[in-house]
N, C-alpha and C positions, 0 to 999 in steps of 0.2 A: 411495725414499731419494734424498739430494741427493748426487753425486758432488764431490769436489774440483775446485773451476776447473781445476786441474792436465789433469784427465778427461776435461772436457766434449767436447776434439775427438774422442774414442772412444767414449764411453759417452750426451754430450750431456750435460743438468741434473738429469734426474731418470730412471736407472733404476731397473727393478727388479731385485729380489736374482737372481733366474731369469734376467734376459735379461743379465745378467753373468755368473752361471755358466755360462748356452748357449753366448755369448759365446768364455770362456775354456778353456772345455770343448774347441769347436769348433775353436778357433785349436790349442791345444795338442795335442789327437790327429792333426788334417790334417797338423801341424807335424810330428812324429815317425814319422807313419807314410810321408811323402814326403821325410823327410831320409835316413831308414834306405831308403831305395828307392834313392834319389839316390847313398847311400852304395855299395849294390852297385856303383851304375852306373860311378861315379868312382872306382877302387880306389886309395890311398896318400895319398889326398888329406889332407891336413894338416888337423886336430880344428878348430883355430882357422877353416879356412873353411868348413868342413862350419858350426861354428858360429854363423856370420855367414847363412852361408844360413839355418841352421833358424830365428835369428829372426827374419830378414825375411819365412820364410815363415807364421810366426806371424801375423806382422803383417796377412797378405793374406789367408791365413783367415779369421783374428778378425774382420777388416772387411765379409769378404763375410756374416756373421751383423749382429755391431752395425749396420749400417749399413741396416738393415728393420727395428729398435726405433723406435717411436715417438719416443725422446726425445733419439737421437740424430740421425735423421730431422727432428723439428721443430727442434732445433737448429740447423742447417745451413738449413735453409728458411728459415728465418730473417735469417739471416747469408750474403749471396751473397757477397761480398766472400771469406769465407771458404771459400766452396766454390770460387773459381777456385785458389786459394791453392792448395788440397790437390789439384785437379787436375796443377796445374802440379810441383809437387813430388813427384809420386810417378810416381818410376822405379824402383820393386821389382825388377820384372823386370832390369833392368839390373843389378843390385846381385846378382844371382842368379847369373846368367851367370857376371858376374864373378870371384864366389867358388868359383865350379864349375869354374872353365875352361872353361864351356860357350861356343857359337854367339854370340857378339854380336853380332855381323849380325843375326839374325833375333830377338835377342829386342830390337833394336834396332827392326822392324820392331813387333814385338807392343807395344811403348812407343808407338810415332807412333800407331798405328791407336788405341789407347786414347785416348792424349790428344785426338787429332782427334775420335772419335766421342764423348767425356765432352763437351770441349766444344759438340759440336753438341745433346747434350740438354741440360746444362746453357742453355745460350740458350732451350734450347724452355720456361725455366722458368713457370709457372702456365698453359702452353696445354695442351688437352686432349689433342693427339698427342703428349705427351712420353712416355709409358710407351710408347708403340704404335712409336715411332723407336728406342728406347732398349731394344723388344725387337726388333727387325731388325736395328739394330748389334751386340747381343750373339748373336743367330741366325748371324752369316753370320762373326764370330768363331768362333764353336763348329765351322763349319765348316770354315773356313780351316785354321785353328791346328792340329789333327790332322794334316792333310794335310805340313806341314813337316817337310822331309828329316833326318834327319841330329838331332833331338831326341827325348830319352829320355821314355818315355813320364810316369815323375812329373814331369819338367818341363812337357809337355803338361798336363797338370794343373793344375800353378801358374799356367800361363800363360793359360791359360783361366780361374781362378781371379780374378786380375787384373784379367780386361775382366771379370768379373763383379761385381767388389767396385768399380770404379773407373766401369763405365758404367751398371748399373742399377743395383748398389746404391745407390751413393751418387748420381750425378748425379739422379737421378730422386726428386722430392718422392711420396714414396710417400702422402703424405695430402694431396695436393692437393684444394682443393676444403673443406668442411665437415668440422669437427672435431666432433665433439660429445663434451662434459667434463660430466661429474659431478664436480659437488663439493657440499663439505659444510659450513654454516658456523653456527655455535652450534646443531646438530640441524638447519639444516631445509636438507632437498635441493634442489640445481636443477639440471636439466638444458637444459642449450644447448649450439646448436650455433655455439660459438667456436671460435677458430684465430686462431694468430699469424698476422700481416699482414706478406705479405711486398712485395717492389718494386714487382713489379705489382699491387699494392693501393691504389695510393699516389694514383691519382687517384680509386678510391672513397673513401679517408678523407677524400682534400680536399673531396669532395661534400657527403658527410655533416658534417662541421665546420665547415666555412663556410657549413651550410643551419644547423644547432642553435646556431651562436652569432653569425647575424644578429641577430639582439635581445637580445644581451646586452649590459648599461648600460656595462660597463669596454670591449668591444671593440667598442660604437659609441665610445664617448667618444673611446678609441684609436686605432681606423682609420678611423673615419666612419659614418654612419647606412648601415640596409640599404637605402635606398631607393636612393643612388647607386652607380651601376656601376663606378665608377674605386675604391670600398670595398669592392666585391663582389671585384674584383683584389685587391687587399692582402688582405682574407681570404685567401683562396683559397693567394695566398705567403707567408702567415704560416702556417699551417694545412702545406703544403708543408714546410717550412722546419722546424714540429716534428717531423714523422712522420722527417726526413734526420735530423736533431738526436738524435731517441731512438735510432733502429737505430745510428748513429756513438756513442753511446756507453754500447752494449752492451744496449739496454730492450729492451720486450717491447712493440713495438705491437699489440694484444687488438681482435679483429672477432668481435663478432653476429651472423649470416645469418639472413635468412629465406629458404629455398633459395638461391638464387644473387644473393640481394640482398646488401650490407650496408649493415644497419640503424643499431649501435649501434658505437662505438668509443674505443678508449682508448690511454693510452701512459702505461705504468707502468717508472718509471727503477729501475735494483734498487741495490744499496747502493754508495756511492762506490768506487771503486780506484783507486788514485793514476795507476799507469802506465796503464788503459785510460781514463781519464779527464782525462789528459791528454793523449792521440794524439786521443780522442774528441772534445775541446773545439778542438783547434786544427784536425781537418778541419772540425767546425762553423762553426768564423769564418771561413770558405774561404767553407763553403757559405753564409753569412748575410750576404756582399757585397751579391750582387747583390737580396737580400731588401731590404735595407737602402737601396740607390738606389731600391729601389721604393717604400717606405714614407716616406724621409725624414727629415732627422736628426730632425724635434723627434718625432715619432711612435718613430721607434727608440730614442733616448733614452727616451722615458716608457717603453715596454714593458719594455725593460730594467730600469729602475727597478721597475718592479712585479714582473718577476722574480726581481731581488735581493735586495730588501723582503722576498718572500715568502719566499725560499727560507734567509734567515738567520735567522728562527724557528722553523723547522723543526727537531726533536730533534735535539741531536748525535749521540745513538748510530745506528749502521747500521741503515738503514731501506729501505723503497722507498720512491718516491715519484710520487703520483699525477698527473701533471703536466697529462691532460686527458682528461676521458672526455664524450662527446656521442653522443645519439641523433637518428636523421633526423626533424624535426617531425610526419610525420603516424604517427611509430610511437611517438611521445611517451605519457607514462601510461598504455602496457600493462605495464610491470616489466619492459622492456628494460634499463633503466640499471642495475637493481635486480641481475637476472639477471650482468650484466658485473659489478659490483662485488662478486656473489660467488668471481666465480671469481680476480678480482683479488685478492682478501685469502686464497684456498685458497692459489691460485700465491705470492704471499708469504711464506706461511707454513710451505709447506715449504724456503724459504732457511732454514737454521741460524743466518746471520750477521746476516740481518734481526731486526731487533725489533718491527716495526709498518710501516704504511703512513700515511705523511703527505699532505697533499693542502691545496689553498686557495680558497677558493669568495668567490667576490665577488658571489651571487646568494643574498638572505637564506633564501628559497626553498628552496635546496638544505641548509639548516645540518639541518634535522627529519627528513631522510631520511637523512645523513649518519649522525644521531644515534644513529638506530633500529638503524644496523649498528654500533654500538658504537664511531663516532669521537666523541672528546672536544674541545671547543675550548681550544689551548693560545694562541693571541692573536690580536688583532688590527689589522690594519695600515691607516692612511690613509694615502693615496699621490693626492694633483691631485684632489681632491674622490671617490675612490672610496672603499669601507672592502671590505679581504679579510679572511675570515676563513679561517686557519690551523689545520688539526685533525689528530689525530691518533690511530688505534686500534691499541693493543697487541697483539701477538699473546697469544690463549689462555695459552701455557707461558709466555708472558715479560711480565707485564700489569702489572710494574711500571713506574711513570712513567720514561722517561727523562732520562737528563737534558739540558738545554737546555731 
């Protein structure tokens, strides 16, 4: 199922109906059976703080389950920006104490040690000791936190609860490395091993992108032939410059492996939002300064121009949009691209809000293979002697044309 934006920092984009009820299950019995604990503990204590405790510790249950779902797990892996965010903000324990009249000092203590040790895994993100760090810092917690004077043992609990839901659950990319997705699209199966690309992915994409679209006639035209090296740079910072562009506003950058290679990649934009789409456009023009000294105005100008061109024929209704998908030349016509483009239109499709997947190809080439997954050509553009073509497939349940 698709959770509401509202959700996605708890639940991610896509759970399932089971890892919500585990979820909630989990949070709400830990929650009541350590509030009624906490209750003996604190005798007269006023309902209203007991109450403030019981959801906070809701809160820290529930997360130490959600937060080892797949979909809340790639969600965050996804978005580091937003994994510092929720490190930094979460002072539960603090919150606890305080409604308890419990030890602030020391849960003062169990706050610093969390954040200190989240963020040293979260830094370790996409290296292979992050789980192996992230289970030492939570070990030598487990050990510690008992040992404190003078706290009630369901607090112990929570507290430990805590570094667990704040240092391995969440800081730690539990599906680091190869994802492999089944999906399903008009009957026929494909399985690969895709996963969202995250930060440190960022110089394999540029690899891949600026190797599959050296010889393409609009980004020679644009940035210069593949032969010279000072166009081999602009690749490489334009290529850069999309991968910051999509994660800033809000996309799904999609990688192919062949074990620890990647081969194939993409950036799939999901359907407009006013407010993330405008924080997301103006950190882009930050980021697309110095892109832009590099390139040069008449170069940046035309790119722009072809982005604009293209992207105002694009259906009005809520869509994704496929902004660039490329394989590495010598992994070229095995059904890599094929493979990614299925799981592009699965992942669409389960948006509610989306209606289809747009996309613009200035390689005539590409319009047959396009075709065969069921995009249709809605126009198309000339722009400085180039012509793009604009297309667009419906999802299954929604395959009326849109309008625009």
């Amino acid at each position: 199922m698709h959770a509401p934006p509202a959700l996605h920092d708890v639940f991610g984009e896509s759970p399932s109906g089971r890892e919500i009820a585990a979820v909630l299950a989990f949070g709400i019995g830990a929650a009541l059976w350590l509030t009624l604990a906490l209750h003996a503990e604190t005798t007269g204590l006023p309902w209203w703080r007991l109450l403030i405790a019981a959801l906070v510790i809701t809160d820290i249950a529930a997360g130490c389950v959600a937060n080892f779902t797949r979909s809340t797990n790639d969600f965050y892996a996804t978005r580091p920006r937003n994994r510092w965010v929720f490190i930094a903000v979460h002072g539960h324990v603090l919150v606890v104490a305080a409604a308890l009249g419990a030890d602030l000092a020391l849960a003062l203590a169990v706050w610093a040690y969390t954040v200190i040790a989240a963020s040293v895994v979260n830094a370790l993100a996409g290296a292979p000791a992050q789980r192996f760090v992230a289970g030492v810092l939570l070990a030598a917690a487990l050990v510690w936190i008992p040992q404190l004077e003078g706290v009630a043992a369901p607090l112990v609990v929570v507290h430990c609860l805590f570094v667990l839901k704040v240092v391995y659950a969440f800081a730690v990319d539990h599906r680091a490395g190869t994802r492999v997705v089944d999906t399903a699209v008009d009957g026929v199966t494909a399985r690969a091993p895709i996963r969202e690309l995250a930060a440190s992915d960022r110089a394999a994409f540029v690899a891949v992108m600026s190797a599959a679209f050296a010889r393409d006639p609009w980004i020679e035209a644009a940035l210069g032939p593949a032969t010279d090296p000072t166009a081999c740079t602009r690749r490489a910072a334009f290529a850069s410059f999309m991968f910051d562009h999509n994660r800033l506003q809000g996309g799904h950058p999609l990688g192919l492996f062949d074990g620890e290679r990647l081969v194939a990649c993409a950036l799939l934009e999901p359907p407009a939002s006013r407010w993330r789409g405008g924080l997301g456009l103006l950190a882009s023009l930050v980021r697309f300064v110095p892109v832009a000294v590099r390139l040069g105005a008449r170069r940046t100008v035309r790119l722009n121009a072809y982005l604009l061109r293209t992207r105002a024929v694009a259906p009005r209704a809520p869509h994704h949009y496929l902004a660039m998908i490329g394989v590495a030349p010598d992994q070229q016509r095995r059904g890599r691209g094929q493979q990614l483009l299925h799981e592009i239109i699965a992942r669409a499709a389960r948006v509610p809000a989306s209606h289809g997947v747009a996309l613009d190809t200035e390689n005539p080439d590409n319009v047959p293979l396009y075709r065969r997954l069921g995009f249709v050509v809605t126009a198309t553009v000339e722009l400085d002697g180039a012509r793009a073509t604009a297309m667009f497939r419906p999802h299954a349940e929604r395959a009326a044309t849109p309008e625009g």
